[in-house]
C-alpha positions as CSV (number, residue, x, y, z in Angstrom):
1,X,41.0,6.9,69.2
2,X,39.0,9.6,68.3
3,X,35.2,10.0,67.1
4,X,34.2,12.9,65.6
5,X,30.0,13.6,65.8
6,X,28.3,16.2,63.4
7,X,25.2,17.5,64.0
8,X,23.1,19.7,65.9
9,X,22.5,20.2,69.3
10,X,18.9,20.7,70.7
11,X,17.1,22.1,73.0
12,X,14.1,19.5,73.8
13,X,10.7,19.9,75.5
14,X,9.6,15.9,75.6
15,X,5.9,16.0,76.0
16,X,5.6,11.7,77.2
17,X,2.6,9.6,76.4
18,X,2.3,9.3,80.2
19,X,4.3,11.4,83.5
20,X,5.8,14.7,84.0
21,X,7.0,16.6,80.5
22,X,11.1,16.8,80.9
23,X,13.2,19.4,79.4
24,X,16.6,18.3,78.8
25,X,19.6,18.4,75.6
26,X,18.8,16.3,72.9
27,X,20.2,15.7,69.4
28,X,23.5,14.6,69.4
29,X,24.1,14.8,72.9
30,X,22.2,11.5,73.0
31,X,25.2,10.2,70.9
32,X,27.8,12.1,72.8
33,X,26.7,11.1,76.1
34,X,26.3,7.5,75.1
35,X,29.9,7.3,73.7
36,X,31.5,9.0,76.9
37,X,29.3,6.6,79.4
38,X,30.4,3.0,77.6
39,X,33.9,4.1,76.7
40,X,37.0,4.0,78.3
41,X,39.1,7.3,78.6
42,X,41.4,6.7,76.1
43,X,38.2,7.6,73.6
44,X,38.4,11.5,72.3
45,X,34.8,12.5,71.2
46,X,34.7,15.5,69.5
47,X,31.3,17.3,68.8
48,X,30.4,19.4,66.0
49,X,27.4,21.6,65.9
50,X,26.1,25.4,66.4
51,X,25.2,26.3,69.5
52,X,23.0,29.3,70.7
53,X,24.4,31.5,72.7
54,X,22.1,31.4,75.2
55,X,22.7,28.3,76.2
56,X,26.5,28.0,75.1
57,X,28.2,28.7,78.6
58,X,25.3,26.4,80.5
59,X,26.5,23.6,77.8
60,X,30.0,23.8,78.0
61,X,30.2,24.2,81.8
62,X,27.6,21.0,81.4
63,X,30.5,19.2,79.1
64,X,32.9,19.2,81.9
65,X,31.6,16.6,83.4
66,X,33.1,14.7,80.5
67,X,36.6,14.2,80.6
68,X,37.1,12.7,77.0
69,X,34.8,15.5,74.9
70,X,36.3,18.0,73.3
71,X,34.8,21.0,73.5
72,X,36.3,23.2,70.4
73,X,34.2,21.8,67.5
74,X,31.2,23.8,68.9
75,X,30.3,27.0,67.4
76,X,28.4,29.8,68.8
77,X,26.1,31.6,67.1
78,X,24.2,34.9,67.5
79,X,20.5,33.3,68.2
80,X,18.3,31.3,70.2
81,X,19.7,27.4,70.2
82,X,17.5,25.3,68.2
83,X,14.9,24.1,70.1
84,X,12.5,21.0,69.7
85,X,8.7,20.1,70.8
86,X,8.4,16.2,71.0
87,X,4.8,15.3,71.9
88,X,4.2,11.5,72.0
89,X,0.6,9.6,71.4
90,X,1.7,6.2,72.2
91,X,4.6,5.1,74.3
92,X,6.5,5.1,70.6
93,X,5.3,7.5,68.6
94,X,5.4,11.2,68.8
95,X,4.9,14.3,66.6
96,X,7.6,16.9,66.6
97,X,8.1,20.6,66.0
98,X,11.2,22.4,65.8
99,X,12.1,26.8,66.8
100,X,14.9,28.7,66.5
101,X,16.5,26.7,63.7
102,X,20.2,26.8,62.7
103,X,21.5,26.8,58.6
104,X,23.4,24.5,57.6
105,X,27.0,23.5,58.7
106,X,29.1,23.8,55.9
107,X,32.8,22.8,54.7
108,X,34.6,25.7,56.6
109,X,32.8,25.2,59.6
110,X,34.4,21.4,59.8
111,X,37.5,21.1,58.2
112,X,39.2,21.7,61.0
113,X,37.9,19.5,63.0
114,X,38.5,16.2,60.6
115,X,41.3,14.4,62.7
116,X,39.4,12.1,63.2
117,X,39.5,8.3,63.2
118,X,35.6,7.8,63.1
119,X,32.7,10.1,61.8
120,X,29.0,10.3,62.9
121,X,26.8,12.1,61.3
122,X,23.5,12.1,62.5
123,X,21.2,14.4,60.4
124,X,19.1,15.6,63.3
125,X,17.3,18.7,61.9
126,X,17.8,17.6,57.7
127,X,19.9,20.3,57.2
128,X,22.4,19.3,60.0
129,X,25.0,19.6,57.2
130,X,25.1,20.7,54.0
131,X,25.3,18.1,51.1
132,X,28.2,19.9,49.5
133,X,30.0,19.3,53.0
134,X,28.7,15.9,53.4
135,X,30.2,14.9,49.7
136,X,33.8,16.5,50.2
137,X,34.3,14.6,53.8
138,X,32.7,11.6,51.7
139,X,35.6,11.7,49.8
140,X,38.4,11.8,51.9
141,X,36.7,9.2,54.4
142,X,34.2,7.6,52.9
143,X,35.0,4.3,54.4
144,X,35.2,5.4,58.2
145,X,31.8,7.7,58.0
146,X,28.6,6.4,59.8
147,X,25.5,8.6,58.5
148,X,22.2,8.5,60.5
149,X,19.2,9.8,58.3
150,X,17.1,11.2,60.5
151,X,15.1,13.7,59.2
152,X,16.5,13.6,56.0
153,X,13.4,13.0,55.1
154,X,11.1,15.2,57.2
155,X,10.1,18.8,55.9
156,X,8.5,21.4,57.6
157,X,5.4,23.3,57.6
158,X,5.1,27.1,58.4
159,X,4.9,26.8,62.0
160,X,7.7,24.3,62.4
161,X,5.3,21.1,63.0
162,X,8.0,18.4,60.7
163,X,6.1,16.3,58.2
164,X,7.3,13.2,56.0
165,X,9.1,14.5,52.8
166,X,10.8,12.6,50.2
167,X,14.6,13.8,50.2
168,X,16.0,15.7,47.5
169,X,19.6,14.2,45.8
170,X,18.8,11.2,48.5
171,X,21.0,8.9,46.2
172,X,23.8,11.3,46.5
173,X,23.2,11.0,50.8
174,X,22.8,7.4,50.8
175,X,26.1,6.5,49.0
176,X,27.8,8.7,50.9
177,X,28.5,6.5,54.2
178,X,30.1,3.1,54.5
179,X,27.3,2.6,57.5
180,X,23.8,4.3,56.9
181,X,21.0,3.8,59.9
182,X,17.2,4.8,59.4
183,X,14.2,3.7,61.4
184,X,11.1,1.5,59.6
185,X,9.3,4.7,59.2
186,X,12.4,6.9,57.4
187,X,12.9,3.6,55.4
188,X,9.3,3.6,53.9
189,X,9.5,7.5,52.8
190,X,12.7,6.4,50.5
191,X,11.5,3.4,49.8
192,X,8.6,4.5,47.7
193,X,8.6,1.7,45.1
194,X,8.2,-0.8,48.3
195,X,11.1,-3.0,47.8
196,X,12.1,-5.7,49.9
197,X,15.3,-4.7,52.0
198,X,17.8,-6.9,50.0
199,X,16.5,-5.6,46.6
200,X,16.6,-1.7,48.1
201,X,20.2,-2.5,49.2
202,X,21.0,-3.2,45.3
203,X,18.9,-0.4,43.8
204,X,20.1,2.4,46.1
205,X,23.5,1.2,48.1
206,X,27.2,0.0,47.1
207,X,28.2,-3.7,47.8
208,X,30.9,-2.0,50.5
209,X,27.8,-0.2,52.3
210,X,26.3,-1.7,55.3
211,X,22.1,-0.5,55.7
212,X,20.6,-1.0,59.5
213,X,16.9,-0.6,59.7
214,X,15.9,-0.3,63.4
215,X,12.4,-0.9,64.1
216,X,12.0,-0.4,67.6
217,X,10.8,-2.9,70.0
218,X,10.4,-5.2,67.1
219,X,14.6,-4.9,66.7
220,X,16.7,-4.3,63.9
221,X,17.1,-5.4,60.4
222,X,21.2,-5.7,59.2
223,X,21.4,-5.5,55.2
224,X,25.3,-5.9,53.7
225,X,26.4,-7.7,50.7
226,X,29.1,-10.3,51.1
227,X,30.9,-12.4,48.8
228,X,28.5,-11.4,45.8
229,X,25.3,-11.9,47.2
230,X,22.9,-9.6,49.6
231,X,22.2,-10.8,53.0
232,X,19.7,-9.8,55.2
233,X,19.4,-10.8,58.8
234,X,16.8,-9.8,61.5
235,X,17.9,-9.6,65.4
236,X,15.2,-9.4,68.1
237,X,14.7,-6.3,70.6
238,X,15.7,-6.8,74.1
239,X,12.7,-5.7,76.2
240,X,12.1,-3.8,79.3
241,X,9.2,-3.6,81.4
242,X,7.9,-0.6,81.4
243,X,9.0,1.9,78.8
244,X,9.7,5.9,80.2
245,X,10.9,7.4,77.3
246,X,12.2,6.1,73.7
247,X,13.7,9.8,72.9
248,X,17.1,9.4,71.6
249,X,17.4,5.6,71.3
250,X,18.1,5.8,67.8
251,X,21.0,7.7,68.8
252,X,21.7,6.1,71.5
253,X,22.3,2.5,68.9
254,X,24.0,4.0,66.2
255,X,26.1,5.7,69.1
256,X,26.8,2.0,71.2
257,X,26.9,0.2,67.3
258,X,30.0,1.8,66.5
259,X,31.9,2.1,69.4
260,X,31.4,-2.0,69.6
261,X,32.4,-2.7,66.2
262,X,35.2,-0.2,66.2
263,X,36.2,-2.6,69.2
264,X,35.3,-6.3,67.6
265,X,35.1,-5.6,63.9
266,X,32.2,-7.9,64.0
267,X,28.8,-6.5,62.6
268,X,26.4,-9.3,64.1
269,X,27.9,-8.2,68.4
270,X,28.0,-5.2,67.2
271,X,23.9,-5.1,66.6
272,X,22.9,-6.9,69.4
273,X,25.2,-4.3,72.1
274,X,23.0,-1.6,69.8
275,X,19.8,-3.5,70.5
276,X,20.6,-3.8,74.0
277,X,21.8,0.0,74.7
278,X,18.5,1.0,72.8
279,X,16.1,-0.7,75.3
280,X,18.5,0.3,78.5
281,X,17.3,4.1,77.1
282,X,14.0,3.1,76.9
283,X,13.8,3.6,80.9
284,X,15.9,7.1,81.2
285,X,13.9,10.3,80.8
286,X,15.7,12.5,78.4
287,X,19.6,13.1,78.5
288,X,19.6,14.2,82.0
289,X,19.7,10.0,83.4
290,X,22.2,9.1,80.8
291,X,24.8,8.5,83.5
292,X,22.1,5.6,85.0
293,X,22.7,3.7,80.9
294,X,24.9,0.8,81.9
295,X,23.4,0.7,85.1
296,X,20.2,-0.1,83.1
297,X,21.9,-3.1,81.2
298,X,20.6,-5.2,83.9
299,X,16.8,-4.7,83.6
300,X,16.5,-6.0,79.9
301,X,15.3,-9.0,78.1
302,X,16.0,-10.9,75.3
């Protein structure tokens, strides 16, 4: 099997609400690093994103440590690699400013990379991909396409600090997926008429969607339609007991999600693996302890 991940690559400087500041990848290396720690090798996970060259030999020499990613869907490009500034004021929220920013991937720079059995895409800058692109793989795989939102629906001010912004043609993004994933806060910029989950799912999704809200150390909220009506079902976070660094934990369940339910076919085992890889994240600093994840397992609660 083979998962292909679109998205971009960072460069992070993670500025904690307590210890050391740690400097490690981020983006969708949380995702790819997450997929090649709780598969088996028969899994082929094949990035997509621009990379600076500056750091493009130091993160492919870095890739080999990974026998099951592939390493041609990364492009180089003539610049600094996009960097990111994530400074946190509580142990779970954080302010964030971006340098060095790539454009947009567009259809050329994918197509041939689309033999694929699974898609992620994880909009980690907003721009990750264009919409034009998104739409034409939309078409072809509609149903095997997992779209994280991200920052969607975060602008940017003139000196790169990224600030809550409703999302142009975000109908057009939303319908786009069979799976879409978005955090309580990216939830309530869409949701600006304030509508319960279920009645949100009707107005904006298709009855073949699936819509997971993750909400941190509260857990995570599964929306889905089934045999005509909307059903909406809450699972609990596992806990840990102390948190080091949340960084990438979105990433890190929509990652573990789909490689369970690509596995079980069965949405409700499929969340609570998510929930469970989320807090195991909770006590790794950055990407660089990723390797320590199902080591982790061990030290959370339900």
């Amino acid at each position: 099997m083979k998962i292909v991940v679109i998205g971009t690559i960072n460069k992070d400087i993670i500025l904690p609400f307590e210890g050391a500041p740690i400097q490690s990848f981020g983006g969708i290396y949380y995702t790819i690093t997450t997929l090649s720690t709780l598969a088996n090798s028969s899994l082929e996970i094949m990035p997509v994103s621009f990379m600076g060259k500056d750091v493009f030999p130091h993160f492919t020499a870095l890739l080999a440590n990974f026998e099951n990613v592939e390493k041609s869907g990364l492009i180089p490009i003539d610049q600094k690699n996009h960097e990111v500034i994530l400074e946190y004021h509580s142990p779970e929220e954080r302010t964030e400013k971006a340098l060095f920013n790539f454009p947009s991937l567009e259809w050329k720079n994918i197509k041939k990379n689309l033999k694929g059995d699974f898609y992620i895409i994880n909009m980690i800058t907003g721009w990750d991909l264009s919409l034009k692109a998104f739409q034409k793989l939309s078409k072809k795989h509609f149903s095997r396409m997992y779209l994280d939102v991200h920052f969607l629906v975060m602008g940017m001010d003139k000196l790169g600090k990224r600030k809550p912004q409703y999302p142009e043609n975000i109908r057009q993004w939303l319908k786009g997926a069979k799976f879409l994933q978005m955090n309580a806060r990216e939830f309530s910029i869409i949701n600006e008429d304030n509508l319960h989950e279920s009645d949100f799912f009707g107005q904006y999704l298709k009855p073949d969607q699936v819509l997971i809200i993750t909400q941190g150390s509260a857990g995570a909220q599964l929306v889905f339609s089934k045999n005509g009506m909307v059903r909406n079902k809450h699972f609990p976070a596992y806990h840990v007991d102390k948190i080091i660094d949340v960084t990438g934990c979105g990433d890190v369940f929509g990652a573990a999600f789909i490689l369970n339910y690509l596995q079980s076919q069965n949405i409700y085992d499929s969340i609570e693996f998510a929930n469970r890889s989320a807090a195991a994240k909770c006590m790794l600093k950055g990407t660089n302890e990723m390797d320590l994840l199902i080591l982790k397992f061990k030290n959370v609660k339900h």
